[in-house]
N, CA, C and O atoms as CSV, one atom per row, in Angstrom:
chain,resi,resn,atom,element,x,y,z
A,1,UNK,N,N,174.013,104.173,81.840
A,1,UNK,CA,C,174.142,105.615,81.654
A,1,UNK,C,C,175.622,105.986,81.741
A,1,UNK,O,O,176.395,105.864,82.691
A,2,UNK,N,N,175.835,106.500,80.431
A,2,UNK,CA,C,177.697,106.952,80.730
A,2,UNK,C,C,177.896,107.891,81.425
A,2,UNK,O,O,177.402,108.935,81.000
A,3,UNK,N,N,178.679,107.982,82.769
A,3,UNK,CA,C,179.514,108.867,83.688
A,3,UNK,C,C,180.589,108.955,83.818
A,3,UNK,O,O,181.437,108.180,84.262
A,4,UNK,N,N,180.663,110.852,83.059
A,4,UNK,CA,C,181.553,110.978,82.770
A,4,UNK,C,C,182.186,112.277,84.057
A,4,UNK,O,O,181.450,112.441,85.031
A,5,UNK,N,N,183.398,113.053,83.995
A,5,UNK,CA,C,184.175,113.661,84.691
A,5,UNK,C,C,184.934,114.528,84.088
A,5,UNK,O,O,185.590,113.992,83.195
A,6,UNK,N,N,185.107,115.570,84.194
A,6,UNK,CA,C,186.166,116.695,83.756
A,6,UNK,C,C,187.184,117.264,84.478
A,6,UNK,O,O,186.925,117.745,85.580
A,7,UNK,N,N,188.434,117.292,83.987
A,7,UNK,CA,C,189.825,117.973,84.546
A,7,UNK,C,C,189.477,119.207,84.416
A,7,UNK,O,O,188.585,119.746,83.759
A,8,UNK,N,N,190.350,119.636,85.178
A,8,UNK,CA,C,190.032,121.821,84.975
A,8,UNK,C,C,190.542,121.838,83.571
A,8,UNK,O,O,189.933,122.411,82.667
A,9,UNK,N,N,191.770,121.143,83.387
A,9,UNK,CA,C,192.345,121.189,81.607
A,9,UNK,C,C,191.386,120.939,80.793
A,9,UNK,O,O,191.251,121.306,79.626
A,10,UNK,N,N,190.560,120.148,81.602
A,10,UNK,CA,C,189.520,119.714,79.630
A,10,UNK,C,C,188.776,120.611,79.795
A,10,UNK,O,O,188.223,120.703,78.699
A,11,UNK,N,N,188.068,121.908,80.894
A,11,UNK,CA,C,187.249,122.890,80.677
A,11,UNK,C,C,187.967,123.996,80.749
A,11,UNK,O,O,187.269,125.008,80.803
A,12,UNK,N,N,189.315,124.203,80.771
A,12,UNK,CA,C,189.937,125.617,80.170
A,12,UNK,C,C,189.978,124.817,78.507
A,12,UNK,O,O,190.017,125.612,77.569
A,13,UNK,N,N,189.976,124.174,78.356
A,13,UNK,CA,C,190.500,124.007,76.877
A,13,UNK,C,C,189.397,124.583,75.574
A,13,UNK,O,O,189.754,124.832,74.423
A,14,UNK,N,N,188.425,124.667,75.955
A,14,UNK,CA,C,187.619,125.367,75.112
A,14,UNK,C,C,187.682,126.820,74.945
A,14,UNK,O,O,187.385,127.508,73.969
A,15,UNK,N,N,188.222,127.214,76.335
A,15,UNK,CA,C,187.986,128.729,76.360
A,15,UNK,C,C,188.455,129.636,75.908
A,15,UNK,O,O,189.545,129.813,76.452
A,16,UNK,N,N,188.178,130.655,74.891
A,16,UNK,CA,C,188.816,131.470,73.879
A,16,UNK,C,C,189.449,132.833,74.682
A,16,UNK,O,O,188.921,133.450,75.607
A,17,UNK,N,N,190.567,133.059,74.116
A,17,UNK,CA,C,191.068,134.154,75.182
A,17,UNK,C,C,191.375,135.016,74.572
A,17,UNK,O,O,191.849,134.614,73.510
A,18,UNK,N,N,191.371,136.331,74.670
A,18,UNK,CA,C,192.126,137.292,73.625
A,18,UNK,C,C,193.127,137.584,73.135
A,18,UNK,O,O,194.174,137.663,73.778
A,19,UNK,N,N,193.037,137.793,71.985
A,19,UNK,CA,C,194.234,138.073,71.110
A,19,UNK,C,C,195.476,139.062,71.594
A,19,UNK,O,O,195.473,140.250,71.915
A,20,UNK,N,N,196.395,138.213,71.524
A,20,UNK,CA,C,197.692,138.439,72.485
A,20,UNK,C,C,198.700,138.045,72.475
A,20,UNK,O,O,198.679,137.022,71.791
A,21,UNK,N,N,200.159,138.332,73.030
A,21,UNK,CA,C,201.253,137.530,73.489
A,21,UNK,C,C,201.005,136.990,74.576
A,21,UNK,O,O,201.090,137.722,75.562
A,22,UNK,N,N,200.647,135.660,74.771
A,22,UNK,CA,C,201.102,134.896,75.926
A,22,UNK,C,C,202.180,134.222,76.034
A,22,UNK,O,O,202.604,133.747,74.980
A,23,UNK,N,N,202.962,133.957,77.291
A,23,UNK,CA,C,204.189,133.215,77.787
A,23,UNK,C,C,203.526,131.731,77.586
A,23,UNK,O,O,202.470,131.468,78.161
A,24,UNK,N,N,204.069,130.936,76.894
A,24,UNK,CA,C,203.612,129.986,76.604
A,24,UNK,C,C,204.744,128.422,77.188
A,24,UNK,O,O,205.757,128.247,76.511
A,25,UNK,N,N,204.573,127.752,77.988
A,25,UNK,CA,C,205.433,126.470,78.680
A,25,UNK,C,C,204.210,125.508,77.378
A,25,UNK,O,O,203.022,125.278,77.151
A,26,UNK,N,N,205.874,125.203,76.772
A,26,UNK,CA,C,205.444,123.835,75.890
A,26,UNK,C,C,205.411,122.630,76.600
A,26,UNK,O,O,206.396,122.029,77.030
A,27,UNK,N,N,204.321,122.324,76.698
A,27,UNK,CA,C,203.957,120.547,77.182
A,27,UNK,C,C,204.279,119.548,76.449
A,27,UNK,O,O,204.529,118.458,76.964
A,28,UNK,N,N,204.335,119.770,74.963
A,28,UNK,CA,C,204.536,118.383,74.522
A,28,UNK,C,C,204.720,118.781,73.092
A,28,UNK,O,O,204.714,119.997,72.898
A,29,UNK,N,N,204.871,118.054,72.114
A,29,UNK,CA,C,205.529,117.809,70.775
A,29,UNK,C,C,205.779,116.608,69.892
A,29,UNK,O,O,206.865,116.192,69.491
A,30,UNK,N,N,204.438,116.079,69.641
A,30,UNK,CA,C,204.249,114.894,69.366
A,30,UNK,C,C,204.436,114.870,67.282
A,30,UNK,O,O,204.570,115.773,66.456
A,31,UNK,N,N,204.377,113.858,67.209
A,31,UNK,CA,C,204.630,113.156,65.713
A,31,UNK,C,C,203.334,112.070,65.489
A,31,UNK,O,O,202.937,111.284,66.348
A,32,UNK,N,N,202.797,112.221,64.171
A,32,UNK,CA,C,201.803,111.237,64.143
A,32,UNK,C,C,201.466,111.710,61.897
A,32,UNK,O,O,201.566,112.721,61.203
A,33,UNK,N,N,201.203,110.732,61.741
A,33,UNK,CA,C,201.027,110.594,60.280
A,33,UNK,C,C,199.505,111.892,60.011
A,33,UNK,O,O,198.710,112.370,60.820
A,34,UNK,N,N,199.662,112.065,58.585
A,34,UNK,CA,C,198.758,113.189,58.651
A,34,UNK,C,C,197.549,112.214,58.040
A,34,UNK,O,O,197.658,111.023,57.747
A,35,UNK,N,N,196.543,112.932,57.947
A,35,UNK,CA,C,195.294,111.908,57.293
A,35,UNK,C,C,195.161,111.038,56.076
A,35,UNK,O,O,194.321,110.140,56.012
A,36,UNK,N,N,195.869,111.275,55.268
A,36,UNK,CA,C,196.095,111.230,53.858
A,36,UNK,C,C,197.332,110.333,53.838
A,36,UNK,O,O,197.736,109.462,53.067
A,37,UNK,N,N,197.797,110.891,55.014
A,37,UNK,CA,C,198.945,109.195,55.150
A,37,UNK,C,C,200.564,109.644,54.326
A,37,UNK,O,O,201.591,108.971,54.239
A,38,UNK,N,N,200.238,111.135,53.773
A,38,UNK,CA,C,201.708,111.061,52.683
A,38,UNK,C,C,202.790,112.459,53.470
A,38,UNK,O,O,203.756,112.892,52.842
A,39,UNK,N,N,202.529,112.849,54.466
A,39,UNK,CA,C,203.412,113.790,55.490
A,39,UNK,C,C,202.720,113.209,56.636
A,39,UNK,O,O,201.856,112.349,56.806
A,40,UNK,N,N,203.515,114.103,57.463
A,40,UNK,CA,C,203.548,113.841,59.139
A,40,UNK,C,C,203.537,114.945,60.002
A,40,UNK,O,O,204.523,115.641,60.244
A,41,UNK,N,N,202.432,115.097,60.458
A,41,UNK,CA,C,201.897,116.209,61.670
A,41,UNK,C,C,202.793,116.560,62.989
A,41,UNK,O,O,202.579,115.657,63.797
A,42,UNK,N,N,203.438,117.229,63.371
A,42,UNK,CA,C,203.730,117.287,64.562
A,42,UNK,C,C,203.250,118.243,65.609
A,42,UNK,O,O,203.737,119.308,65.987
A,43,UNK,N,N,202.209,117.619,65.971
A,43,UNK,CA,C,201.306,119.015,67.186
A,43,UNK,C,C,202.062,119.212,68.114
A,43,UNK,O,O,202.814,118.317,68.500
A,44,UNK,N,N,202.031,120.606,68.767
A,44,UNK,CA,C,202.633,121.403,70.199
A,44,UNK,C,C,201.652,121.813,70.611
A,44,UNK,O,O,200.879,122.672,70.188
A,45,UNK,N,N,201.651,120.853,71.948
A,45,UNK,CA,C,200.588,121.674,72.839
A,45,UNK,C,C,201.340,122.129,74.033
A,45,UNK,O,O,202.196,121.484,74.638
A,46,UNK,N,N,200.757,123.746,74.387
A,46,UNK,CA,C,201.608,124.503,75.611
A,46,UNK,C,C,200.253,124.859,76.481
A,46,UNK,O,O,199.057,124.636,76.293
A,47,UNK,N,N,200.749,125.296,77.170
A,47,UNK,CA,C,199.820,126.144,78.545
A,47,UNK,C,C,200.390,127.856,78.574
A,47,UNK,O,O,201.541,128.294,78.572
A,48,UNK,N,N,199.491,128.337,78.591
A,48,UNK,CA,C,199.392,129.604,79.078
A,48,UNK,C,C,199.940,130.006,80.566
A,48,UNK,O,O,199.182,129.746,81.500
A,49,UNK,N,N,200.962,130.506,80.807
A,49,UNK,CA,C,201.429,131.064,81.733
A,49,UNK,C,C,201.001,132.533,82.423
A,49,UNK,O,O,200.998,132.754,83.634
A,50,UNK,N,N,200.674,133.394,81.466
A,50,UNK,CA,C,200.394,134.706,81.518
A,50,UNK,C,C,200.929,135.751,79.907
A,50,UNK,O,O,201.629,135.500,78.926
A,51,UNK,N,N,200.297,136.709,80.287
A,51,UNK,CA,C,200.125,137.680,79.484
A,51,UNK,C,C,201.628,138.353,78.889
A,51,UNK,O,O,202.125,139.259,79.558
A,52,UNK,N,N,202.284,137.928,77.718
A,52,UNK,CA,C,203.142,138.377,77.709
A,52,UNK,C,C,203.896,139.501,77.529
A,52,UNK,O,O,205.102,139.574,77.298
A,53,UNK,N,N,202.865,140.609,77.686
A,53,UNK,CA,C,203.055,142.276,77.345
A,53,UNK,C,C,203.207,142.556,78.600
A,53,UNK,O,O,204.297,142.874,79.076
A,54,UNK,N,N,201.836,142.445,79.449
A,54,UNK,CA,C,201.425,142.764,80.649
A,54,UNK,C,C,201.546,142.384,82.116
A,54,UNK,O,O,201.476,142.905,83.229
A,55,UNK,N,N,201.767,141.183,81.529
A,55,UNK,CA,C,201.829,139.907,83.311
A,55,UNK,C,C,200.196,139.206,83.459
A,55,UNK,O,O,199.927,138.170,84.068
A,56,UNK,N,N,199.242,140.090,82.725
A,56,UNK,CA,C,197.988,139.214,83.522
A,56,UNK,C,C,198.178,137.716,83.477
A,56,UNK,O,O,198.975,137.049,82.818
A,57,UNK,N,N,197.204,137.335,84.384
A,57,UNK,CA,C,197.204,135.834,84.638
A,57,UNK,C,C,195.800,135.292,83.913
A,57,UNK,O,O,195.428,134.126,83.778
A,58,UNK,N,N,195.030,136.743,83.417
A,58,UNK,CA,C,193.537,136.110,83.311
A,58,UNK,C,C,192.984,134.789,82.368
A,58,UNK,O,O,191.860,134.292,82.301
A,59,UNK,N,N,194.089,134.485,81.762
A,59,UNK,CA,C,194.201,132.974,80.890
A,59,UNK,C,C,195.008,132.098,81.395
A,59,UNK,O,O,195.123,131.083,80.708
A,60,UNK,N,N,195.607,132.131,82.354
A,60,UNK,CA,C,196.442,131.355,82.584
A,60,UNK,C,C,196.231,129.952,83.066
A,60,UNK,O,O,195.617,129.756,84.114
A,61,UNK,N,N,196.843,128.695,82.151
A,61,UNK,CA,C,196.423,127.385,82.458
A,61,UNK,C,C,195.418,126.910,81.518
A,61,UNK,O,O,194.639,126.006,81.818
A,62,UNK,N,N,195.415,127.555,80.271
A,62,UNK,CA,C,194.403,127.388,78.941
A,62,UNK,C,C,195.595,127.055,78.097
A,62,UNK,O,O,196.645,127.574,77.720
A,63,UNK,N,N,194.731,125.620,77.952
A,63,UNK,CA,C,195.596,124.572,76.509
A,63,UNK,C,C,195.518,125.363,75.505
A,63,UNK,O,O,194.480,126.012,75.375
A,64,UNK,N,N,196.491,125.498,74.633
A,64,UNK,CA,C,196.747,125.775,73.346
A,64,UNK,C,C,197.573,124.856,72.451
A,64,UNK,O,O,198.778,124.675,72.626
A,65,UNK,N,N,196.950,124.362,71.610
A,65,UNK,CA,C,197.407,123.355,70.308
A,65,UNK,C,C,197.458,123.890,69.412
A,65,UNK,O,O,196.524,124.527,68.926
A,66,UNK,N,N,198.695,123.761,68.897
A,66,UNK,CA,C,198.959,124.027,66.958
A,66,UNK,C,C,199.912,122.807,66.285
A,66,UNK,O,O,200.500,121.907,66.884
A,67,UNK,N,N,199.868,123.059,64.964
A,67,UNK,CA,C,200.357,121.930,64.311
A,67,UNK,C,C,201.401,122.236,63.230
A,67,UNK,O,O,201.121,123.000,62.306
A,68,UNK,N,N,202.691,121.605,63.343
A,68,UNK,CA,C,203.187,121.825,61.979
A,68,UNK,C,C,203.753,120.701,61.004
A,68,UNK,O,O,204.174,119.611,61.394
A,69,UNK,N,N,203.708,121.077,59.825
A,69,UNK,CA,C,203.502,119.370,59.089
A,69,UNK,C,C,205.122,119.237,57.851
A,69,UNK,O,O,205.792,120.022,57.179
A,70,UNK,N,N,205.111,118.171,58.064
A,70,UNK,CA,C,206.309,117.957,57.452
A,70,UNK,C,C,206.544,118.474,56.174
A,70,UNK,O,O,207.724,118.477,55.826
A,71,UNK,N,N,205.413,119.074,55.100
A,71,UNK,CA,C,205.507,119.540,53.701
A,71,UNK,C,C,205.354,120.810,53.956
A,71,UNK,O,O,204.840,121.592,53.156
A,72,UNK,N,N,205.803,121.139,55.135
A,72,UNK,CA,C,206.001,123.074,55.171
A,72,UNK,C,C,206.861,123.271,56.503
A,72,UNK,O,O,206.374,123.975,57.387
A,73,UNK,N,N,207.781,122.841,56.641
A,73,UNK,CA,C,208.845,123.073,57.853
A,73,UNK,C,C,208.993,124.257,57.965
A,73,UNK,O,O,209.052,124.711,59.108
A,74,UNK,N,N,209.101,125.152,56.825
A,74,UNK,CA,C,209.637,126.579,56.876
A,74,UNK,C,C,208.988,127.064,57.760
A,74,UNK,O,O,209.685,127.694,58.555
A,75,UNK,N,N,207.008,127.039,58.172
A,75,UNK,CA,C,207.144,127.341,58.719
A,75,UNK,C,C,207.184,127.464,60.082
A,75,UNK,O,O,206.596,128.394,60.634
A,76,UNK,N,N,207.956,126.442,60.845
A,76,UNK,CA,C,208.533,126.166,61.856
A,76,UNK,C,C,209.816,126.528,62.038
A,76,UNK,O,O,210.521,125.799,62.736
A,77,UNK,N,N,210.251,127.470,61.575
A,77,UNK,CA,C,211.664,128.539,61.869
A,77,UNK,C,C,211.188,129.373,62.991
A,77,UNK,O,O,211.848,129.180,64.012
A,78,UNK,N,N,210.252,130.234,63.109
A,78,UNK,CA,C,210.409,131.544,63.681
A,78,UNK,C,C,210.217,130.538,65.398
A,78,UNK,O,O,210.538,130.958,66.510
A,79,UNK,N,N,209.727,129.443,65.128
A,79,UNK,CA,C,209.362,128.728,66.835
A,79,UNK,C,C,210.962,128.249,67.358
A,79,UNK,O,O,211.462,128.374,68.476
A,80,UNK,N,N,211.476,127.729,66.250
A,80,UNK,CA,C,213.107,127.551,66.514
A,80,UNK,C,C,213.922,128.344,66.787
A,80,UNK,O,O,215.059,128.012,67.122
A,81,UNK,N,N,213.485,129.697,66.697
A,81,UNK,CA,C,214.431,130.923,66.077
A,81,UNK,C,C,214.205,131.616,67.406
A,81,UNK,O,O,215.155,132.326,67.736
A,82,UNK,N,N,213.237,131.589,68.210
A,82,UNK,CA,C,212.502,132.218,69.720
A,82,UNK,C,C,213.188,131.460,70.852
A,82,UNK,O,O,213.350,131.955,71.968
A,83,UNK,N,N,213.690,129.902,70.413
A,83,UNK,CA,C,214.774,129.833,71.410
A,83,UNK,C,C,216.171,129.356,71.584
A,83,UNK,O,O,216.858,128.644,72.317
A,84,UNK,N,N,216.277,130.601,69.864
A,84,UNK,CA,C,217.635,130.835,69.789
A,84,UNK,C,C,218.669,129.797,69.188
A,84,UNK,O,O,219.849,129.640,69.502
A,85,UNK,N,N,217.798,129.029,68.094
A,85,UNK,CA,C,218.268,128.470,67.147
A,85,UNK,C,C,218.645,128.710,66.316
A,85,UNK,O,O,217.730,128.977,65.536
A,86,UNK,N,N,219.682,128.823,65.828
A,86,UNK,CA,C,220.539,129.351,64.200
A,86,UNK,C,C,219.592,128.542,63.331
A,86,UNK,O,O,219.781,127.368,63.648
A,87,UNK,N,N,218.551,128.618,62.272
A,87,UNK,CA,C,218.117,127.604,61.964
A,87,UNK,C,C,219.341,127.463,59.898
A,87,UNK,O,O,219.029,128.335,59.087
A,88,UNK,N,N,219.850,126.998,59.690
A,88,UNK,CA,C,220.674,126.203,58.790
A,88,UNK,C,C,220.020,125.102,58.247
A,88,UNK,O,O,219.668,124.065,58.810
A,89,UNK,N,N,219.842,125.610,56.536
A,89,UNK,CA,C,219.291,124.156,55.732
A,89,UNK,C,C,220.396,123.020,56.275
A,89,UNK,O,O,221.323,122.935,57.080
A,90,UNK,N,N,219.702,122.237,55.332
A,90,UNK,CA,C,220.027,120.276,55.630
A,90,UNK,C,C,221.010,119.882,56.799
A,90,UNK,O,O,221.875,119.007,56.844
A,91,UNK,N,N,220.485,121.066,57.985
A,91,UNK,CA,C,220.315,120.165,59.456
A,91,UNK,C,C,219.571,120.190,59.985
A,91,UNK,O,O,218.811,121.159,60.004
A,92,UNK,N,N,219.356,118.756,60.937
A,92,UNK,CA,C,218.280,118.250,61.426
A,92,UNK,C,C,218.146,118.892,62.889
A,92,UNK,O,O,219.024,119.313,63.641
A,93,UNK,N,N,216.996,118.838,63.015
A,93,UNK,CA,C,216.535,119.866,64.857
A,93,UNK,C,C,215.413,118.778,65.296
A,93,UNK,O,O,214.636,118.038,64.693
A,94,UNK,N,N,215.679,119.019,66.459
A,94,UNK,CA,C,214.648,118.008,67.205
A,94,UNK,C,C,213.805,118.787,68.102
A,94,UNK,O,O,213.890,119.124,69.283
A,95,UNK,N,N,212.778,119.003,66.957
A,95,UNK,CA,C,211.363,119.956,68.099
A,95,UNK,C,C,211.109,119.453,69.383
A,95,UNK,O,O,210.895,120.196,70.341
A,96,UNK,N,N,211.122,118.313,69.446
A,96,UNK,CA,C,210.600,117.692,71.161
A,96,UNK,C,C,211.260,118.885,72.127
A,96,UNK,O,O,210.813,119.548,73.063
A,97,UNK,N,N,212.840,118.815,71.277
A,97,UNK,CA,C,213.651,119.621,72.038
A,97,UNK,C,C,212.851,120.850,73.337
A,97,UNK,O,O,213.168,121.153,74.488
A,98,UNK,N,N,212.108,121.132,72.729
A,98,UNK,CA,C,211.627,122.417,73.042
A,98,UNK,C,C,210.484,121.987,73.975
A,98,UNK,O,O,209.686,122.872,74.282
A,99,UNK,N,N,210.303,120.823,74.441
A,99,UNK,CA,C,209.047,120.519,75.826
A,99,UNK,C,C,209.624,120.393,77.099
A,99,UNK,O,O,210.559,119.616,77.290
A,100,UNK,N,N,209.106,121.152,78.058
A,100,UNK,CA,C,209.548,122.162,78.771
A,100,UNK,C,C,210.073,123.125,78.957
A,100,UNK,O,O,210.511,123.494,80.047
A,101,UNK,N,N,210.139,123.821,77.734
A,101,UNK,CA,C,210.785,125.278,77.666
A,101,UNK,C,C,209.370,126.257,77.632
A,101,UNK,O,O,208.281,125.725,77.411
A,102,UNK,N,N,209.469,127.522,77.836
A,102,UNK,CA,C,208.553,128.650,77.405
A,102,UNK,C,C,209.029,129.639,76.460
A,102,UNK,O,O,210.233,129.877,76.361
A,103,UNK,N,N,208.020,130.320,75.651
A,103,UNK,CA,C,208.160,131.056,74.567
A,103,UNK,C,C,207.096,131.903,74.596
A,103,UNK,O,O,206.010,131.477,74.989
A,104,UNK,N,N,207.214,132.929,74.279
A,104,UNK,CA,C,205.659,133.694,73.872
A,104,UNK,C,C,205.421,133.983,72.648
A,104,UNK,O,O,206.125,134.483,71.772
A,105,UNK,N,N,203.793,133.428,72.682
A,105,UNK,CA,C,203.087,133.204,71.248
A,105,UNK,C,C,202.123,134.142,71.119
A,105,UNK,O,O,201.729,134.911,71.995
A,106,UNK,N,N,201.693,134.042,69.806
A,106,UNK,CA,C,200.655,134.997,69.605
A,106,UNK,C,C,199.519,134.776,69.407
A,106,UNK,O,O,199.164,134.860,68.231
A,107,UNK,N,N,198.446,134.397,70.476
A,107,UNK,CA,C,197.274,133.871,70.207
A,107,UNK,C,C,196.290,134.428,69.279
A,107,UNK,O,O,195.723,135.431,69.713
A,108,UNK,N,N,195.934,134.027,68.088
A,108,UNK,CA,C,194.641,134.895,67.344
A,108,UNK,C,C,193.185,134.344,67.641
A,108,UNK,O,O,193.331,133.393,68.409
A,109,UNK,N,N,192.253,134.477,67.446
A,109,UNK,CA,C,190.930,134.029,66.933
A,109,UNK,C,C,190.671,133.840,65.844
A,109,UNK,O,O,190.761,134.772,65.044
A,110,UNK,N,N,190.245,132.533,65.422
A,110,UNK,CA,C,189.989,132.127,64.251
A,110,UNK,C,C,188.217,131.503,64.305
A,110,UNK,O,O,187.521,131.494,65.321
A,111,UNK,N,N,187.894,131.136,63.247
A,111,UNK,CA,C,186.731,129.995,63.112
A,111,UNK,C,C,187.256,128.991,62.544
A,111,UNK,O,O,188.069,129.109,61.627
A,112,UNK,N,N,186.936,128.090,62.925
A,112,UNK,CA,C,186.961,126.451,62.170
A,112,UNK,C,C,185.512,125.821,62.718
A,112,UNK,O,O,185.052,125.964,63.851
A,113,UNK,N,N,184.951,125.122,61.659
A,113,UNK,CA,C,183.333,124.806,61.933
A,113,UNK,C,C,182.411,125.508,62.473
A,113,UNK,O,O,181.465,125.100,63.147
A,114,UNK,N,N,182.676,126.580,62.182
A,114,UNK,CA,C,181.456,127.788,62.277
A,114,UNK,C,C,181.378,127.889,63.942
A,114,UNK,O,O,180.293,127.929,64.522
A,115,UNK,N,N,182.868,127.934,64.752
A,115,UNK,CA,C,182.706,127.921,66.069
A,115,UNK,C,C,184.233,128.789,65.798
A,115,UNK,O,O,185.121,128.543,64.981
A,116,UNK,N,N,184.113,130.080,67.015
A,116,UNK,CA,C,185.385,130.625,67.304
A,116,UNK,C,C,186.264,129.504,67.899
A,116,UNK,O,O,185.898,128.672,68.730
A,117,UNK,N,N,187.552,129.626,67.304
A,117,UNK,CA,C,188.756,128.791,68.353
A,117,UNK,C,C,189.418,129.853,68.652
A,117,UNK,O,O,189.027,131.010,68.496
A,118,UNK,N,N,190.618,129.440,69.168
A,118,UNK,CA,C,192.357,130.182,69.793
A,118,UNK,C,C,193.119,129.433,68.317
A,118,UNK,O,O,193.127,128.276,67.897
A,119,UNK,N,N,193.594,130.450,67.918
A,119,UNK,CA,C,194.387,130.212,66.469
A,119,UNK,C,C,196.012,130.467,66.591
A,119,UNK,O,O,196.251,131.623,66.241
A,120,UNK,N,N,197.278,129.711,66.999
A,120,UNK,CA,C,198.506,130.173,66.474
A,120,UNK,C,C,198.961,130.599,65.530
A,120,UNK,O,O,199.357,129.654,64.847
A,121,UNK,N,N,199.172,131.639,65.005
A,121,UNK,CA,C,199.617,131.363,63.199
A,121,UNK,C,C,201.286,132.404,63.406
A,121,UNK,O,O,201.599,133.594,63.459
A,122,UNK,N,N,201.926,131.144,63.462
A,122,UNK,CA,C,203.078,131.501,62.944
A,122,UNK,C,C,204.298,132.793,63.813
A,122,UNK,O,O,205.397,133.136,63.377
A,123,UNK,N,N,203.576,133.299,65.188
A,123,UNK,CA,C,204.078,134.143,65.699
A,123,UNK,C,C,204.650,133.901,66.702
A,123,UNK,O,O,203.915,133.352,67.522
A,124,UNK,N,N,206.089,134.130,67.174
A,124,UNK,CA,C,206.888,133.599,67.987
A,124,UNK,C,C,208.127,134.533,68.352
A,124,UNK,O,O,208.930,134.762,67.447
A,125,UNK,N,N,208.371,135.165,69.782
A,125,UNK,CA,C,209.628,135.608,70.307
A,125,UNK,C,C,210.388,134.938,71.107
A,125,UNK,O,O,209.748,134.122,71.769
A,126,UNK,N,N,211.356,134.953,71.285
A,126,UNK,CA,C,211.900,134.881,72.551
A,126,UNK,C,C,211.334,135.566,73.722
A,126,UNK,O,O,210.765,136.649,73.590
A,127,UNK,N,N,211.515,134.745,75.339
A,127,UNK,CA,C,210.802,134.858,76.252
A,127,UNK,C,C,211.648,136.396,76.562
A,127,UNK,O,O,212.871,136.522,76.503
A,128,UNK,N,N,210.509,137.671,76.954
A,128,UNK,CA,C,211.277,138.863,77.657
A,128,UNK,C,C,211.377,138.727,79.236
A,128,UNK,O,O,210.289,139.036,79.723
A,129,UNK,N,N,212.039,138.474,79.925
A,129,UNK,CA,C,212.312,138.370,81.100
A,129,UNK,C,C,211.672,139.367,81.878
A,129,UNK,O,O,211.180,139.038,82.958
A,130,UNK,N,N,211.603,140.645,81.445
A,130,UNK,CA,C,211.471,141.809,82.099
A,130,UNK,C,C,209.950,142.024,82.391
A,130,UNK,O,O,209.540,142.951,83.089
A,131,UNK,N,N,208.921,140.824,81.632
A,131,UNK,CA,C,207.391,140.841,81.625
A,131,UNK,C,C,207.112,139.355,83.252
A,131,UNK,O,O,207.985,138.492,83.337
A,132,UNK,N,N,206.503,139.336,83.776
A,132,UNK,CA,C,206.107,138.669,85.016
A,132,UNK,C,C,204.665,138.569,84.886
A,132,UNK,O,O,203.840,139.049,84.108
A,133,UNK,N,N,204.618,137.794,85.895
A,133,UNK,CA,C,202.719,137.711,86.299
A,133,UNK,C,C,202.646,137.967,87.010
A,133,UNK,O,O,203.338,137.708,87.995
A,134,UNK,N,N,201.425,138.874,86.869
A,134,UNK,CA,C,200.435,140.036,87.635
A,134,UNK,C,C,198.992,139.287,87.867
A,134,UNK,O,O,198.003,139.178,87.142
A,135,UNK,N,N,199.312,138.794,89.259
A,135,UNK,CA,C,197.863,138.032,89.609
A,135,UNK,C,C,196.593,138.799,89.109
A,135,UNK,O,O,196.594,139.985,89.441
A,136,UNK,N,N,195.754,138.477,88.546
A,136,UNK,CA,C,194.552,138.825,88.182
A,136,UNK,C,C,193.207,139.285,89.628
A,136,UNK,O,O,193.123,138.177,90.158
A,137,UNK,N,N,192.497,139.963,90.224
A,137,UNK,CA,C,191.733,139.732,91.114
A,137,UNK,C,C,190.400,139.243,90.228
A,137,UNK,O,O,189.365,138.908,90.803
């Protein structure tokens, strides 16, 4: 009989949160071939820090993954541009760059397989200092 175990990460990771700016701490920034084998994927996965309008905490510590692929860099400017990258054709930037930094993103709701997810598309500021977390009761 397989026995299995769950991290709190693998059961926030399903959980859909509302559509929002969250303060987002990038965890990671990986590279890996795309399915088709002829570009190359590079997923960012961050954590939710809090609410980036408000301060709530009520998501806070919910994985968020998005992907951007080598036959559309463009649009991976505005994520470069949030921490204050001049972005300039034919030079090279090193996204990793950006694991352990925070940014606030714009979480949407989407469907993929006839199941709601947490959707990134493309929305990105620089972090406002002046927003904090406001413990949730």
């Amino acid at each position: 009989m397989p026995v299995v175990q769950f991290s709190n990460r693998d059961l926030l990771r399903g959980k859909i949160v509302e559509a929002a700016w969250y303060r987002m701490h990038i965890e990671s920034v990986g590279e890996e071939p795309s399915k088709d084998g002829k570009s190359t994927n590079y997923p960012v996965e961050g954590t939710i820090q809090f609410n980036g309008d408000n301060g709530s905490t009520a998501f806070k510590d919910v994985p968020i993954t998005w992907n951007f692929n080598s036959k559309a860099m463009g649009f991976s400017t505005g994520f470069l541009r949030a921490f204050g990258v001049d972005v300039q054709p034919n030079v090279r930037y090193d996204l990793k760059s950006a694991e352990g930094k925070d940014l606030d993103v714009f979480v949407e709701n989407g469907t993929y397989n006839n199941r709601i997810v947490n959707r990134v598309e493309l929305k990105y500021r620089p972090v406002n200092s002046e927003v904090t977390a406001v413990p949730t009761t």
